[in-house]
Steps between C-alpha positions, in 0.01 A plus 500: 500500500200594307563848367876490575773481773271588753218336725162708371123419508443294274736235641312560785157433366596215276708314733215352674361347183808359367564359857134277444629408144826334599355301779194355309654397192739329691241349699256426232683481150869373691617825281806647708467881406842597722704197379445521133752687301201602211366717799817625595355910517233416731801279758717762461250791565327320833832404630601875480183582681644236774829611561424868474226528718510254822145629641322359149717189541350460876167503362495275192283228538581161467400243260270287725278823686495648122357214270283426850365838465405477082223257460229706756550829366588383109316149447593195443889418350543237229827328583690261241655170565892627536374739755429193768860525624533856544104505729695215719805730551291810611221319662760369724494083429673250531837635684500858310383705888736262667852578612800543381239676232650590145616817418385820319720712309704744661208770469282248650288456152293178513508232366674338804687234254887575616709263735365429814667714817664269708624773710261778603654845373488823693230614253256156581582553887387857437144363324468259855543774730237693314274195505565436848451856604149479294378179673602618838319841471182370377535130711129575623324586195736240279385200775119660428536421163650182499242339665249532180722249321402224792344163373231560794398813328117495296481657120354847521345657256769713282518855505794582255551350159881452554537161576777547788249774674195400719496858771203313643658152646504446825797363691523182657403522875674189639785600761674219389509574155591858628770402686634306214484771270659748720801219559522483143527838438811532785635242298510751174623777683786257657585335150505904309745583813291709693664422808822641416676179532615402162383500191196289552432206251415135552721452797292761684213281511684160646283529881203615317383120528541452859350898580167349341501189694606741838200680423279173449371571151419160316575468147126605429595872646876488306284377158227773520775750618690391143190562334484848653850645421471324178218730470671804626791436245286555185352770635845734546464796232782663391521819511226493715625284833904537391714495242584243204813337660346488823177347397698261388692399779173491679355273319813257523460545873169401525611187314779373683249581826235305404763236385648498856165450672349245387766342383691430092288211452152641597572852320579321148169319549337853539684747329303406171144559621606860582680635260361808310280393198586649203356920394 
């Protein structure tokens, strides 16, 4: 640690900082502070304050809510070239949110550039339960929310310079679209196995198809309720809303959802338009 064997202050205060630097050099400069032997002090040092102390490894941020969270209180970032594929990885494009998703280190440290898990492990069904158990205790206020990302929704005038926060849109009052959203949302909780009957992933979400047509919603209502959770999915903060790992098996399951309801051909047509654009 800072001033010796021992957690102190100072490790305290500077950790924070230090936690900013890592994520936007990798995001903007493709600089890889934690996977670079020439910064082999500063690894070693915040992997000791990860493995010693589990409450400040439940409350790191993650890459995507932190370089999210620069550019309104900072100013603008000036990126370079290289840096394109890293933004894609923590912006979530292309396949990067989808499952099996790649892995972290051991510790958890992003990047997320390891072998993808084929098989869940006890530690990723641990991050689903605690997504689950997040979605299902704020279902209400999460469907609420949702509904600003609808297509039927008009521009209101912004009230926060962060580009992912707008406290003043409304929600879409359609019941249709509501009902949508709210199946889509089951659909999460059933793919992060919140029903206690498996694991959860993909094949959770076979019959979530034929529950849309049982509930007669066209494929306007399934397309405005992918807008919606697509939406809700770039809006998860860690630490804020949960942790790291179970942000990102969130996100993952708002994926293969919105996959599963409107269908694999009609979700790669859309998946572009609402993807995160870049901090």
């Amino acid at each position: 640690f800072l001033l010796g064997g021992e957690v102190s202050l100072p490790d305290v205060l500077a950790m924070p900082f230090f936690e900013r630097y890592v994520a936007s050099v990798y995001y903007w400069k493709a600089m890889d502070v934690r996977g670079d032997p020439r910064y082999k002090a500063i690894d070693e040092w915040m992997a000791a304050m990860e493995r010693e102390l589990p409450a400040y490894a439940a409350m790191k941020a993650d890459f995507f809510s932190t370089v999210h969270d620069i550019p309104p209180q900072y100013g603008t970032a000036f990126s370079v070239p290289a840096a394109a594929q890293c933004q894609a990885l923590v912006d979530g494009h292309g396949d990067h949110w989808d499952w099996p998703l790649a892995t972290c280190s051991p510790l958890g440290v992003e990047p997320a550039t390891g072998p993808r898990e084929l098989e869940p492990t006890p530690a990723t069904l641990a991050a689903r339960r605690e997504a689950a158990r997040r979605l299902a205790r704020n279902h209400e206020r999460i469907l609420k929310f949702a509904l600003r990302g609808s297509p039927a929704v008009a521009p209101v005038a912004r009230t926060a310079a962060a580009p992912l926060s707008n406290p003043g849109a409304p929600s879409d009052p359609s019941p249709a679209t509501r009902a949508a959203v709210d199946l889509g949302l089951r659909g999460v909780f059933l793919a992060l196995g919140g029903d206690g009957n498996g694991p959860g992933g993909k094949e959770a979400l076979t019959g979530l198809a034929k529950a849309a047509e049982a509930e007669s919603l066209g494929a306007e209502d399934r397309a405005a309720a992918v807008s919606c959770l697509a939406y809700f999915r770039d809006r998860v903060g860690v630490p804020r809303d949960m942790g790291a790992a179970a942000a990102r098996e969130m996100r993952a399951a708002v994926n293969e959802t919105c996959r599963a309801l409107v269908g694999v051909a009609e979700w790669e047509a859309m998946r572009g338009a609402l993807v995160v654009k870049r901090a």
